[in-house]
Every structure is written in C-alpha cells, then in structure tokens.
Steps between C-alpha positions, in 0.01 A plus 500: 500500500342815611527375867846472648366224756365265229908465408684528837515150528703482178712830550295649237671286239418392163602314163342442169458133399695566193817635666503180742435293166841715378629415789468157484579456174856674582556244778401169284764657222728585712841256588425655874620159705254345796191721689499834544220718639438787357274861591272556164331814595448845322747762613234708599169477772095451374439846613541861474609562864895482625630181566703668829086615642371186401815322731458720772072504545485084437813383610615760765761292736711416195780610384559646150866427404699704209320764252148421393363635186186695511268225389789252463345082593684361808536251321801524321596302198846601451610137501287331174616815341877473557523095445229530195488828388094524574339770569111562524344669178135511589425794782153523658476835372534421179196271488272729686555802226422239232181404682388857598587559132240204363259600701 
C-alpha cells in the first residue's frame, strides 16, 4: 500500500479475514433480530500518511464532518462494536513487522 492511489477507491480501508470471520461469528451467536448491515473495517488507514491529506488530495469537494483521527479509516465501525462488542484485533502493521522480521 505504498501508493495512496492504489486505495482511494476504497478510502484506504482495510480488514483482516480473521476479524470479519470474528465478526461473523458474533452475528450468527448473537439473538440480534432480522438484517442489519454493518461497517467491518480497521479503525485505522493502509498507510503511513494522514487520513485528513489523503481526503483533501483524492477527494477534494467533500466534506469531512466531526474530528478525524490522524490515520483513523472513514469507515467507522462503531455500530458492530456497540450491538456485538467486536472490535478488530489484527492491524496491518502488525503483520508487516512480523514479515520484515522473517525475512
């Protein structure tokens, strides 16, 4: 994700497999009545650059509405997380040290 274009289509977004698997699994347990859709998404953006630049140089004409974290995801996942209590565990930077680590 070393080029902010490659991801502007997505707003820079992603999720591990294994927290949508968690968050799956919460929903099929859960007594949660009927459909409801839900944003699965890391709470924070594929790359090392600000999520406000990365708004403003891709999406310019847009508004950004309320405080935005530094490299906080626009997408925001605040409601799987109050109704099931899920959160995601697995952060992109996590599995980049381990591979720079193995070589």
């Amino acid at each position: 994700t070393e080029d902010p274009a490659r991801c502007a289509a997505c707003l820079w977004n992603y999720v591990d497999a294994r927290d949508v698997a968690h968050a799956c699994r919460l929903w099929l347990e859960s007594d949660l009545p009927d459909f409801r859709a839900f944003n699965v998404a890391a709470e924070d953006v594929c790359l090392e650059v600000p999520t406000a630049q990365l708004l403003r140089q891709f999406y310019p004409g847009v508004p950004v509405r309320g405080p935005l974290g530094e490299r906080q995801s626009p997408y925001l996942s605040a409601a799987i997380r109050q109704a099931l209590g899920w959160e995601a565990q697995i952060g992109w930077r996590d599995i980049r040290a381990q591979a720079l680590a193995q070589g």
